[in-house]
N, C-alpha and C positions, 0 to 999 in steps of 0.2 A: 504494500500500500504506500504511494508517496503521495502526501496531501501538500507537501511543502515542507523545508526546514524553517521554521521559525528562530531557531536555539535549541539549546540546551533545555531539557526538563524543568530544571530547577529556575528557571525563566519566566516562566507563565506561574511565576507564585503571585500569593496576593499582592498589588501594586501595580500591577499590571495595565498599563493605561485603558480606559477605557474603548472599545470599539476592537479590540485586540480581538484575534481566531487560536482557537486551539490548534496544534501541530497535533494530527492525531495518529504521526509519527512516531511520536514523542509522549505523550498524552500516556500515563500509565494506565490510570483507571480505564479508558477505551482500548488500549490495547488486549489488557485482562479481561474483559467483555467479550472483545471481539474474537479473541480465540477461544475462549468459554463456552459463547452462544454456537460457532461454528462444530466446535468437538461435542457439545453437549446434543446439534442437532441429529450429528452424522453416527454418533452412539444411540441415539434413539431409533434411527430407522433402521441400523444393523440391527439392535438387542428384539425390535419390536418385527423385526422379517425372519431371523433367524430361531427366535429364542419365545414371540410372543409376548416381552416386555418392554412396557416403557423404561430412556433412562433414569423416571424418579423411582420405580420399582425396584432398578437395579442397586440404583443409590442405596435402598434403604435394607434392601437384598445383603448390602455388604457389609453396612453396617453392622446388621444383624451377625451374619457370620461372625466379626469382630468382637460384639458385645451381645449375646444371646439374652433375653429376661429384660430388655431395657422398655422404662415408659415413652408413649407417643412423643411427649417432651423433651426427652432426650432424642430422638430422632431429627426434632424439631430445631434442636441445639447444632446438634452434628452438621447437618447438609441444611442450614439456614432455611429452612422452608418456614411457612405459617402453619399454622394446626388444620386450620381447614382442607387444606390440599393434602397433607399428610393424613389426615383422617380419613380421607376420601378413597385416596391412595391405599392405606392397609384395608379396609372394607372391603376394595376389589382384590386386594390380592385374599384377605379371609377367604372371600366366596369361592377362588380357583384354588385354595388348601396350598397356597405357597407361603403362609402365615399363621401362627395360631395364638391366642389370650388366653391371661391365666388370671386369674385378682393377685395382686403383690399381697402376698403374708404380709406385709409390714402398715397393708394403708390400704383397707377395701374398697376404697373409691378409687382406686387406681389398678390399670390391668397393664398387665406385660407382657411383651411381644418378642416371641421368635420364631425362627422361621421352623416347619415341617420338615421332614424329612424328604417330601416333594421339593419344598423349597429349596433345601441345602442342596440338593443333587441337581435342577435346575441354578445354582448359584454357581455347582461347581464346572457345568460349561461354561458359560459366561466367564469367568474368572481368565477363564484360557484366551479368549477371544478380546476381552478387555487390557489383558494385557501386554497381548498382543500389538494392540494399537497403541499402546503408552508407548512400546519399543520403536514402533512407526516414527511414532511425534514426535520423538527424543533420539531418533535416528541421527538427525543434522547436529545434535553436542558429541562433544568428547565425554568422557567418563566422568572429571572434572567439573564442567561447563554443567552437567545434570548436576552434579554434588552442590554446584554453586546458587543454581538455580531451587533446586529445592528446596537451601537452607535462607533465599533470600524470599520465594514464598512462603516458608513458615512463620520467618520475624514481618512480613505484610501481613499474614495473618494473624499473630500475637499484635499486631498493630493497629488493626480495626474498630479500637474501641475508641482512637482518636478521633473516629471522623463516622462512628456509628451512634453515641455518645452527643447529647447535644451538650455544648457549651456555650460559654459566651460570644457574642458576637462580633466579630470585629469591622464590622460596618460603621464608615464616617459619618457624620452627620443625623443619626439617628439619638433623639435623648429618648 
């Protein structure tokens, strides 16, 4: 994508004179978007031709595998979704038996979710073909360049609560 070099990243911070374009070169947040929505669509039409599910299925597919017994909230946490579409979402996988609830011994108002024995075994092709494609994507680094890259999306993600997080405003002229 070349929209123009405007600068450096660290250029278009706040001060920016007015009437200014984003370099969406440059532009972190759209960059991160725009390869997200592209892998997240092209993962969905694979997992949903091949395998029958969508990628937020998979998403939660994996979770699971990871953290078996966990509440819809913790799903909700993990892969940043709302409750409503994650509700919506295990409901249908309930109904295909790639999901099952239990009440948490701990809290009867609250049920827990892992996947079936259908599920884990439909998880465990997917897993092959997801990973598959991680190897694709990450084809063009060195071994390094991924180590770099992963340890610089993790501190982006330990770093979300800067700008998820309302604070004060730093807008002029406003009392």
């Amino acid at each position: 994508m070349t929209t123009g070099r405007a600068g450096r990243a660290g250029d278009q911070a706040a001060g920016t004179a007015p009437g200014s374009r984003l370099d969406l070169d440059r532009y972190v947040p759209a960059l991160l978007t725009f390869v997200a929505n592209k892998l997240s669509h092209s993962a969905s039409a694979t997992y949903q031709r091949r395998f029958g599910v969508n990628v937020t299925e998979w998403r939660i597919m994996s979770l699971l595998a990871i953290e078996p017994g966990i509440p819809a909230a913790r799903i909700c946490q993990v892969i940043g979704f709302d409750k409503g579409p994650v509700s919506r979402t295990l409901a249908s996988m309930e109904t295909r038996d790639l999901v099952a609830t239990a009440e948490d011994p701990d809290d009867a108002r609250r049920r827990l979710i892992r996947l079936t024995p259908r599920g884990e075994a439909l998880h465990d092709e997917i897993i092959v073909v997801a990973l598959e494609r991680e190897q694709r994507l990450l084809g063009c680094l060195t071994p390094e360049q991924r180590d770099t890259l992963i340890d610089l999306l993790n501190r982006l993600h330990a770093n979300l609560p800067a700008v998820t997080t309302s604070g004060p405003s730093k807008r002029k002229g406003r009392g």
